[in-house]
VOVO-37924 format. One record per residue (C-alpha): x, y, z; residue in three letters. Coordinates in steps of 0.02 Angstrom, whole numbers, padded with zeros to 5 digits, always signed. Layout:
residues N
XYZALA
...
end
This chain:
residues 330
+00000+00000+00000UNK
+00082+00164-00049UNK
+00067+00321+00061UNK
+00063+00467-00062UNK
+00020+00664-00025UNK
-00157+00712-00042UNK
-00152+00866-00109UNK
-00034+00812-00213UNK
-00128+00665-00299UNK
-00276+00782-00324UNK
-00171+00929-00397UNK
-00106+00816-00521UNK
-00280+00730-00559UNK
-00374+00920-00604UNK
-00229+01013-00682UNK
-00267+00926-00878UNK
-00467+00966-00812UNK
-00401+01150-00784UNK
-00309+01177-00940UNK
-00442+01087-01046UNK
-00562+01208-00955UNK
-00433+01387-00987UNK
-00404+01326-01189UNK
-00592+01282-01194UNK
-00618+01455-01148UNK
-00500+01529-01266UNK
-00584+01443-01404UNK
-00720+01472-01362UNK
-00732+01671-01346UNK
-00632+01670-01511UNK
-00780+01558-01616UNK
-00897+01684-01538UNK
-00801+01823-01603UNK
-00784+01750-01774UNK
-00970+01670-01811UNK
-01080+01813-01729UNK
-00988+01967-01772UNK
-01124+02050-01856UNK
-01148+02244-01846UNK
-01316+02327-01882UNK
-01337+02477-02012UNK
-01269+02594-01881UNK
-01125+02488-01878UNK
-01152+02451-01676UNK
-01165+02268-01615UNK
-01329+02210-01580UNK
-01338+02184-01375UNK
-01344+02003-01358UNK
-01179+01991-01435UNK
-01109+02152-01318UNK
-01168+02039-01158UNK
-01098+01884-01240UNK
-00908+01956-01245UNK
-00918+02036-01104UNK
-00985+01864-01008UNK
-00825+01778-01108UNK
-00710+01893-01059UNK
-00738+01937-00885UNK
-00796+01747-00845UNK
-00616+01736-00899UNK
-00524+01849-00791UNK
-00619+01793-00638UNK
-00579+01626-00678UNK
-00380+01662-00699UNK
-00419+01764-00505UNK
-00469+01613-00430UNK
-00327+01510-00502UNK
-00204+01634-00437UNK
-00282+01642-00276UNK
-00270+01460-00267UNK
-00087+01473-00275UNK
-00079+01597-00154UNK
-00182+01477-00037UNK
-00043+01316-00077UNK
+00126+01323+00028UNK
+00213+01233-00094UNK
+00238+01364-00239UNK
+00399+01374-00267UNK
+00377+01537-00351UNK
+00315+01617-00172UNK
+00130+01631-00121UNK
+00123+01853-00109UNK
+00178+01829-00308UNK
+00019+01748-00355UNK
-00086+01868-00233UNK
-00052+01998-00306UNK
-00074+01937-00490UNK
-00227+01876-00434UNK
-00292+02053-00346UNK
-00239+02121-00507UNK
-00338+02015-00624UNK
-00483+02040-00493UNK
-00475+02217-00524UNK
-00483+02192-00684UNK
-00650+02106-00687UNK
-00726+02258-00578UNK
-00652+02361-00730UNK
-00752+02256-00849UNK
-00913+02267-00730UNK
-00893+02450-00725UNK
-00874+02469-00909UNK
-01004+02358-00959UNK
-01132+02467-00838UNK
-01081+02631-00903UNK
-01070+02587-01087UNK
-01186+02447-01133UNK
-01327+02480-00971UNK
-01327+02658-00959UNK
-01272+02713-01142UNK
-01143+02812-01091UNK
-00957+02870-01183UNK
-00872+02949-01044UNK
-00682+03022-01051UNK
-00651+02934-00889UNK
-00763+02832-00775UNK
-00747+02740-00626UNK
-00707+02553-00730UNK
-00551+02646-00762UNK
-00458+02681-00599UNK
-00497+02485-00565UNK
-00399+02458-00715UNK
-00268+02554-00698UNK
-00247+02480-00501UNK
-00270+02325-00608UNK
-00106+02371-00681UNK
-00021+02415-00525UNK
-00046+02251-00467UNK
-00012+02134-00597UNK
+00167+02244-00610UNK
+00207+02212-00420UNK
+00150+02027-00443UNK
+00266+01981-00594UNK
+00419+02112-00521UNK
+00415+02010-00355UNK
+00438+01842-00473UNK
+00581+01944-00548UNK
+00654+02003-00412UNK
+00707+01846-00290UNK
+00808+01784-00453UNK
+00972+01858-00462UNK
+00969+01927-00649UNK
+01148+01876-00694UNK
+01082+01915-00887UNK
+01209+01912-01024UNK
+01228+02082-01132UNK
+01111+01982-01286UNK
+00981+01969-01166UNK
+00997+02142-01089UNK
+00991+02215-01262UNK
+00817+02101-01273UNK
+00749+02175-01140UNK
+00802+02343-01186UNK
+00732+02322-01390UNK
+00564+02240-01332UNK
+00538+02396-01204UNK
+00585+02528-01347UNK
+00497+02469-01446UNK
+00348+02475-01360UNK
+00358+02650-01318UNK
+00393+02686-01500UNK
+00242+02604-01553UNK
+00131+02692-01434UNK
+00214+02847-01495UNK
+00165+02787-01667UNK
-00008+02742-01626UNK
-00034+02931-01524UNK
+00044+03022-01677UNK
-00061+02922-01823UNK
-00237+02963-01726UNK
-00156+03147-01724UNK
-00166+03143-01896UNK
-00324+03053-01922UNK
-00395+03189-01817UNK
-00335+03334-01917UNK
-00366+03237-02061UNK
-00552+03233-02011UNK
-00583+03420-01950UNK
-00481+03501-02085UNK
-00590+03625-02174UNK
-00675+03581-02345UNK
-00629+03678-02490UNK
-00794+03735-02611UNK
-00799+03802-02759UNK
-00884+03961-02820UNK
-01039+03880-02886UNK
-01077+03777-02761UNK
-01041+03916-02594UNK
-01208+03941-02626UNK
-01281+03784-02610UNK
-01181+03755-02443UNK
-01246+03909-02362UNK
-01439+03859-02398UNK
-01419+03694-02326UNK
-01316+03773-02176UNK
-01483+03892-02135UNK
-01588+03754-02185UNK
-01524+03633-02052UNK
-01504+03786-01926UNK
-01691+03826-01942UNK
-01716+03636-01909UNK
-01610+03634-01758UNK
-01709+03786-01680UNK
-01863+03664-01712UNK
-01812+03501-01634UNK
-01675+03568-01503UNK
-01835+03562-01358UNK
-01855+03380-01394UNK
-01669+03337-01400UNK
-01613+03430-01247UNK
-01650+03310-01118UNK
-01520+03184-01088UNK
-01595+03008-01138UNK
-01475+02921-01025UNK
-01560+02819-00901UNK
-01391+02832-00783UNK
-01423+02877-00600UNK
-01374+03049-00570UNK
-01224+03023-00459UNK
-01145+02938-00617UNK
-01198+03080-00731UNK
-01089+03201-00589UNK
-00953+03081-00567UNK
-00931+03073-00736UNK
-00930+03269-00770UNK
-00787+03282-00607UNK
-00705+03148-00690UNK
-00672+03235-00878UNK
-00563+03328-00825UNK
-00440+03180-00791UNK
-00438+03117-00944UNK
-00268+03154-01000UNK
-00183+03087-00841UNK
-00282+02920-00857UNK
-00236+02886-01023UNK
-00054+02919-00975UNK
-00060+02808-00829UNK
-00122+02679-00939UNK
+00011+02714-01071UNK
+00150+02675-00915UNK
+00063+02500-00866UNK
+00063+02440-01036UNK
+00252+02484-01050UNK
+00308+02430-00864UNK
+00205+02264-00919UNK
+00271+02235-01070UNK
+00447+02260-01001UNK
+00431+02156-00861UNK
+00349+02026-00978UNK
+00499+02004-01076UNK
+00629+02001-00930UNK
+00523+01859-00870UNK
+00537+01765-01039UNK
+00722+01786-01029UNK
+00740+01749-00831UNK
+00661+01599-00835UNK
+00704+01533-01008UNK
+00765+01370-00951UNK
+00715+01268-00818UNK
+00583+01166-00718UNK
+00482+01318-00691UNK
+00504+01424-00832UNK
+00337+01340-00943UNK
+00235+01440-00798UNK
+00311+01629-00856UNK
+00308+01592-01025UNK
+00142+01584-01024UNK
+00131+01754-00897UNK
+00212+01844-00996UNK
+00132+01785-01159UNK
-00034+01852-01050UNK
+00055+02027-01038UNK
+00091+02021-01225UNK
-00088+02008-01257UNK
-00165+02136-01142UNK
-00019+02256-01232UNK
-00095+02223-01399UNK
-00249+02218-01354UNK
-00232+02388-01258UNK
-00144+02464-01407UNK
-00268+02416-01519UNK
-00391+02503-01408UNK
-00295+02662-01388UNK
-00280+02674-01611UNK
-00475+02664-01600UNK
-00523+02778-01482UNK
-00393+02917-01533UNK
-00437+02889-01705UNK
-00636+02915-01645UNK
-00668+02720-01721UNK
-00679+02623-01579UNK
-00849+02481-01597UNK
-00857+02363-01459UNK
-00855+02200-01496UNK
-00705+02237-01636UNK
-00611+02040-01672UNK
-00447+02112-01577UNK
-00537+02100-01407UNK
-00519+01952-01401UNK
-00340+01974-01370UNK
-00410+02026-01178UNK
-00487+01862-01155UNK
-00333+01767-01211UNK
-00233+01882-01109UNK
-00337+01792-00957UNK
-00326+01626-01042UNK
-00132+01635-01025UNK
-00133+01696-00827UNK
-00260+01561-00792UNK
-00138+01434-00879UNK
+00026+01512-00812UNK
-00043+01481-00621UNK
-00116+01296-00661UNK
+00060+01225-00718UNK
+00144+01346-00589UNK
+00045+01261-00481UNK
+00079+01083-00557UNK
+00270+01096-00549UNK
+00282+01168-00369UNK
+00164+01025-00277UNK
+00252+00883-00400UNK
+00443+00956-00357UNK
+00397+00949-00177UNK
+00320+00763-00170UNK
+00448+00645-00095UNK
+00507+00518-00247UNK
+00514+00365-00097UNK
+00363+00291-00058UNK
+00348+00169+00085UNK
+00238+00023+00056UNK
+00171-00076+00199UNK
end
């Protein structure tokens, strides 16, 4: 009869269950994306598909917060338990984001420049950072000058292409409000329908005044305090995506090699895809073409996908490493 570890024996028994369960996910969200994509005349997604995504990609999150949490729980990750807390408060913020956002944009109709989804983001952010530096940290980085230069290249670059993506909306937006030049003939034309539509306006402007928002009224106010910090927000958001993506790739070259390096691959493959995804995101709403429910969100939900899958085989390799490889039989 062989005495073996509990925990262990289950861990091993519901990690291929877990990962089935994080791909199934995956696939999921992205044959949702792909067979029901279909805008209406106004080019918005109809709202069963808006609920859908949101369902996939928060459900997603949440789940990747409980698998973190989990680690946090075991005393056998090798990794250390406050790493995976704080991952996991992060990702947990994250689905509050996505709870906010989904009430203020698909519930109440509302566009805000900043709302309250987006300081649980941005803490979102601040957590995931101190989560994957304190798996950086312990290590002693002893990096060769190849993989320095790495590092250095993958973080350049991604401040060069959010410099790219600011400046190419900058232009878009001129583009769009530059003035229109008439000619002679038609000046006249112009200027009719200009009073014509300014006589209409004076008409309907009574019936269009009210707001047709169905938001309480402390989110209406919150929202007009809020405008104002619209330009720190979306610079604070800017910094997490580059702090991520940098500390992203010093995991991939920290833990290259080794027994526990399949765990941050797949982290920092999760910070690659909330990058793009976020970049994506920033094009579209500088540009003023931002429809929810665009293909590249799904790069959010895989971004989940991969923390979900990071902590299950993080979790794997730290309870198998510490199982005893004697076994006494009576």
């Amino acid at each position: 009869m062989s005495k073996s570890s509990t925990p262990a024996s289950t861990s091993s028994s519901s990690t291929p269950l877990l990962v089935g369960v994080c791909l199934a996910w995956g696939i999921a969200t992205l044959l949702f994306f792909l067979l029901f994509t279909a805008p209406g005349e106004d080019g918005a997604q109809p709202g069963w598909f808006l609920l859908g995504i949101n369902v996939f990609e928060t459900g997603a999150f949440l789940l990747a917060s409980i698998l973190c949490f989990r680690n946090w729980r075991s005393t056998q990750i090798a990794s250390g338990r406050n790493v995976w807390f704080w991952i996991g408060l992060g990702l947990l913020f994250y689905v509050l984001g996505n709870v906010m956002f989904f009430l203020w944009g698909t519930i109440w109709g509302l566009d805000p420049a900043v709302s309250l989804g987006d300081f649980f983001y941005i803490f979102s952010y601040v957590f995931l950072a101190a989560g994957m530096f304190k798996a950086v940290l312990p290590r002693r980085l002893n990096l060769e000058m190849p993989q320095w230069l790495i590092v250095l290249g993958v973080g350049l670059g991604g401040v060069l292409l959010a410099i790219f993506v600011k400046v190419v909306a900058l232009e878009a937006a001129v583009v769009t409000t530059a003035p229109t030049v008439t000619t002679a003939p038609t000046v006249y034309v112009a200027q009719a329908e200009t009073m014509a539509k300014a006589d209409i306006a004076l008409v309907v402007a009574p019936e269009t005044s009210e707001d047709p928002s169905n938001a309480p009224a402390w989110v209406l106010e919150m929202d007009q305090r809020l405008e104002p910090l619209s330009d720190g927000v979306g610079l604070m958001y800017l910094i997490g995506d580059i702090v991520l993506l940098i500390i992203a790739s010093t995991l991939l070259v920290a833990f290259w090699g080794g027994r526990y390096s399949q765990s941050w691959k797949l982290i920092a493959i999760a910070a690659f895809c909330l990058y793009i995804a976020d970049m994506f995101f920033a094009y579209a709403v500088n540009t003023g073409t931002y429809v929810e429910g665009s293909l590249w969100e799904v790069f959010w939900t895989f971004s989940a996908v991969f923390f979900g899958l990071g902590a299950v085989v993080e979790h794997a390799v730290s309870v198998t490493s510490r199982r005893s490889p004697r076994r006494r039989r009576g």
